[in-house]
N, C-alpha and C positions, 0 to 999 in steps of 0.2 A: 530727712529728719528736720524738723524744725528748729530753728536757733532760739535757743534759751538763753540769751543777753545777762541773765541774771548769776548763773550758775559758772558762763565762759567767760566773760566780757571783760580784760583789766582794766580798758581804758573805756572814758568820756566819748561819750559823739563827737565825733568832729567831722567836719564838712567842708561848705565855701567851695566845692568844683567848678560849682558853675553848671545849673541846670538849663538854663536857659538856651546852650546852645544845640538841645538834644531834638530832631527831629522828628518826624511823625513815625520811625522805625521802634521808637521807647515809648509812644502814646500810648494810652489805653486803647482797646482791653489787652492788660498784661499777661503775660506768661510768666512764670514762676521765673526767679532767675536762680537756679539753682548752681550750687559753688560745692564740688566733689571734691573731702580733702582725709581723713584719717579720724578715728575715733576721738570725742575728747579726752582730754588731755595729752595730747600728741602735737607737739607744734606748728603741724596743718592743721590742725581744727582752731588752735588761737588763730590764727594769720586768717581763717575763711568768715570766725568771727569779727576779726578788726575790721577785716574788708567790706564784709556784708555792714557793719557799722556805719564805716564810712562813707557807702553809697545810699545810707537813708536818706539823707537831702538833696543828691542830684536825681534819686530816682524814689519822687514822693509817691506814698501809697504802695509801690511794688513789692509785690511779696518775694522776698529774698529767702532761699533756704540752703540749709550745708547738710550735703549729704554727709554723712562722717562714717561709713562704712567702707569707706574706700579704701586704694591706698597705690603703691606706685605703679603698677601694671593692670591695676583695676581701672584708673580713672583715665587714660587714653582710652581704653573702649569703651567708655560711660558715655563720654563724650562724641567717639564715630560715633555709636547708634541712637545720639540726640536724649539720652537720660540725665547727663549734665549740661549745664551751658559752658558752665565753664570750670577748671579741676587744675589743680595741681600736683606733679609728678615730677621724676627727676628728667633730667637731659637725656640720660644713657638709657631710661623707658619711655619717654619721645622718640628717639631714634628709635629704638626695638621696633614700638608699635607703626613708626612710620615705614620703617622696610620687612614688617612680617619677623620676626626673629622667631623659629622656629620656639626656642625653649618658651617663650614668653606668649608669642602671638601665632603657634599654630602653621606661623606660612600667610596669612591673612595679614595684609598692606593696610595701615588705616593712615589712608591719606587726606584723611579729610579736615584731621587735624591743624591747626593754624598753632603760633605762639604768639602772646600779648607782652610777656614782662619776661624775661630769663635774667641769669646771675642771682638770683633771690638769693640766694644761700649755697654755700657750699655742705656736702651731704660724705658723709666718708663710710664706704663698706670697710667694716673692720671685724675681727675675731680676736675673742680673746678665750682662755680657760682659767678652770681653777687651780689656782698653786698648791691645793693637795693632791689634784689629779696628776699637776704636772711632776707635782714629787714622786707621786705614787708608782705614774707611769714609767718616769726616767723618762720622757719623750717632753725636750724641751721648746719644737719650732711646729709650723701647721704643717709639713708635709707629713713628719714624723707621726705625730698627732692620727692622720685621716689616713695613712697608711698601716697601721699598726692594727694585729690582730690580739687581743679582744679591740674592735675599733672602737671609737669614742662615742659617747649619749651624747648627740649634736642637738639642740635645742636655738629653734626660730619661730618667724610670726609665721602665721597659715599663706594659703595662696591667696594674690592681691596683689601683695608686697613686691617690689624691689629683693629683696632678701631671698626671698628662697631660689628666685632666679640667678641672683650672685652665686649663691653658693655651688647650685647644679655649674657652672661655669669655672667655680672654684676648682670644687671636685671631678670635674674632666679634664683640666689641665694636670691633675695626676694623677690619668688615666683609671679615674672612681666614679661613680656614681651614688646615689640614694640607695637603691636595692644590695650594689658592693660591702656598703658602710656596714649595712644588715646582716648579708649575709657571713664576715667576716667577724660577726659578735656585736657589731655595735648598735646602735638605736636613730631614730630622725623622730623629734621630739617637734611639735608645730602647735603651739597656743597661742593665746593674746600676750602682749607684749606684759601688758600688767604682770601676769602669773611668773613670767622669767626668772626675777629674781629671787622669789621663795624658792621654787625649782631648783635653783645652783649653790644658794646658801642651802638649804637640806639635803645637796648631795645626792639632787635625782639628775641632772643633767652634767656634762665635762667641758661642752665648748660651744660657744654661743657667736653665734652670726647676726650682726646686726649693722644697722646705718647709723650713724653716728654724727652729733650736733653737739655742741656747749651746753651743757646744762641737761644731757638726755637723762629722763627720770630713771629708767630701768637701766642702763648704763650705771648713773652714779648709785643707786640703790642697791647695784650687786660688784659694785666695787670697794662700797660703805660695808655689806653684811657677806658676801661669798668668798673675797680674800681671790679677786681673778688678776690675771696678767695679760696685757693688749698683747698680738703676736704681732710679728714684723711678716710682712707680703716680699718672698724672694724675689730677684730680679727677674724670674721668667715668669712668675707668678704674675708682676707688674704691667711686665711687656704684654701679658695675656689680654690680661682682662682692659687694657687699654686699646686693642683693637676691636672691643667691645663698647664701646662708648665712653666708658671710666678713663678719669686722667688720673695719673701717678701724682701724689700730695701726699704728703706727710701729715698724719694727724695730731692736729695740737696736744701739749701736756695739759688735758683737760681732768685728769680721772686721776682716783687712785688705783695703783697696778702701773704708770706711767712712768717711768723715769725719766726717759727723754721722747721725743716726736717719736712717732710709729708710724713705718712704712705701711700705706695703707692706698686707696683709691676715690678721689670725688667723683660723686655720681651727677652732681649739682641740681639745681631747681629753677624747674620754668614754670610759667602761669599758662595753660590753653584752652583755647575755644574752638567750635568747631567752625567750620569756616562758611557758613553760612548765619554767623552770630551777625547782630545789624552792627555796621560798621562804627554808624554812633555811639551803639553800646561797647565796641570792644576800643577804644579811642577812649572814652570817659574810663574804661577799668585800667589802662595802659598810664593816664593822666593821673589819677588816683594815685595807684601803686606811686610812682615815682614825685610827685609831690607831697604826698603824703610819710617819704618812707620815716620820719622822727616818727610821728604815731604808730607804725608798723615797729620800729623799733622797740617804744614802750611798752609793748604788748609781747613783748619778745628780744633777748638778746642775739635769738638766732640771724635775724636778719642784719645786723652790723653790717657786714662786706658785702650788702646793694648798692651799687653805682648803677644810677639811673640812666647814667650817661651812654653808658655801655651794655644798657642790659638788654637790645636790640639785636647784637650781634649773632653771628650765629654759631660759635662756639661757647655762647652762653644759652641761646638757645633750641641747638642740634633741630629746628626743623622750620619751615618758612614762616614770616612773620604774618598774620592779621595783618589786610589791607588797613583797617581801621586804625589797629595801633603805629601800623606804619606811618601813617598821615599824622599822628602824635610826635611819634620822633624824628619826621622831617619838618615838622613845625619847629620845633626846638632846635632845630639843625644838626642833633645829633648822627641823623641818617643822612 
């Protein structure tokens, strides 16, 4: 999809990388450089437009585009089989897609994958329902909830997503499944994220599974109109899905339905490419990101908690780095 600057775009141009130092690996004739990130208005498609923004002046002429169909377990495999150059995904589907995770990836290893930038953001799988369902039901926590016969109308984004692979994760750690939920009365409701929150204010859906960010539209829009309540993640719940890629974090009092932080899971966000990206190029998008992060910011509050310094590691980003960006942050010293 081509980037429409006009409709996405909240910030100015800005530039000043420094083109000059870019090799005959960025010369013409170019190849598209396409940037796989999530539907607009999703805070992957701002950040793929910032980005594609701000590499207009180190990379003059090239045609830049964002895919925006993607999403957390679509865009590692956009990227193995050479359809992105480069996408954004969480930590915890980096890893999946790097060791095959059977729920996600089949059993097929994509190892082909590199990381440029990780820490971007913290990402929190959480659940919450609606406080008539919960009244209705008497079922006040999620085990209760996904165990209970009539089961719940669970409502997610489609296949792609991070999400609906949390939740099969979810619901096998109390020994459920998709088909379970069904068969026991309940429903598995899977739309665009848009649609959610009419769905839960009109009382067609119970409990809604989602990733969670500061300012998430469909989040705050059915916390605004549906009257939902964040659920707390038990301790073995925790323990689960942390040897799943997800670290145990507590999700900020962002929403209403929040009273205090809610036990919940970061799934976190890295930038990749495939590992045959030119080195030049994956060094300038590595340079970018981290000196640029105040205009990645204005374009977005999600990105606050980027330390640039750190965003190399690899608990920030679960798989090995781009020789290119690597040579970025041992410049800096930070590697």
């Amino acid at each position: 999809m081509p980037l429409n600057r006009r409709m996405f775009l909240p910030v100015a141009a800005a530039g000043g990388v420094g083109a000059a130092v870019f090799s005959a690996a960025t010369a013409p004739p170019y190849q598209p450089l396409v940037i796989a990130a999530m539907p607009p208005g999703s805070s992957w498609y701002v950040f793929a437009a910032t980005l594609a923004q701000l590499l207009e002046e180190p990379l003059p002429g090239r045609s830049i585009e964002i895919f925006a169909r993607g999403g957390g377990t679509g865009n590692p495999a956009l990227v193995e089989r050479g359809k992105a150059s480069i996408a954004l995904c969480q930590v915890s589907t980096a890893v999946w897609a790097w060791e095959g995770l059977p729920l996600a990836f089949h059993g097929v290893q994509h190892r082909r994958i590199r990381a440029l930038v990780g820490g971007l953001n913290s990402v929190w799988m959480t659940v919450v329902a609606r406080e008539q369902y919960i009244r209705s039901s008497g079922h006040d926590t999620l085990e209760k909830m996904l165990r209970s016969t009539p089961g719940p109308r669970i409502i997610m984004k489609p296949p792609g997503s991070t999400v609906p692979v949390a939740a099969d994760m979810i619901l096998a750690h109390y020994g459920l499944s998709r088909a379970k939920v069904v068969a026991n009365g309940g429903a598995i409701i899977q739309v665009a994220v848009n649609q959610i929150p009419e769905m839960l204010a009109d009382s067609r859906a119970d409990v809604y599974f989602e990733t969670a960010i500061k300012g998430h539209p469909a989040l705050t829009e059915a916390a605004t109109t549906a009257g939902i309540r964040f659920l707390d993640f038990d301790e073995g719940l925790l323990a689960h899905l942390s040897q799943q890629g997800m670290t145990p974090r507590p999700l900020p009092v962002w929403f209403k339905g929040q009273s205090r932080p809610t036990a919940a899971v970061d799934c976190g966000t890295v930038l990749i490419a495939r590992d045959d990206l030119p080195d030049d190029l994956a060094y300038l998008v590595a340079k970018t990101l981290c000196e640029k992060r105040d205009v990645m910011l204005q374009a977005h509050k999600a990105w606050a908690d980027f330390q640039p310094a750190a965003s190399h590691r690899r608990e920030v980003t679960g798989i090995p780095l781009h020789p290119g960006a690597a040579r970025y942050f041992k410049e800096r010293q930070w590697l």
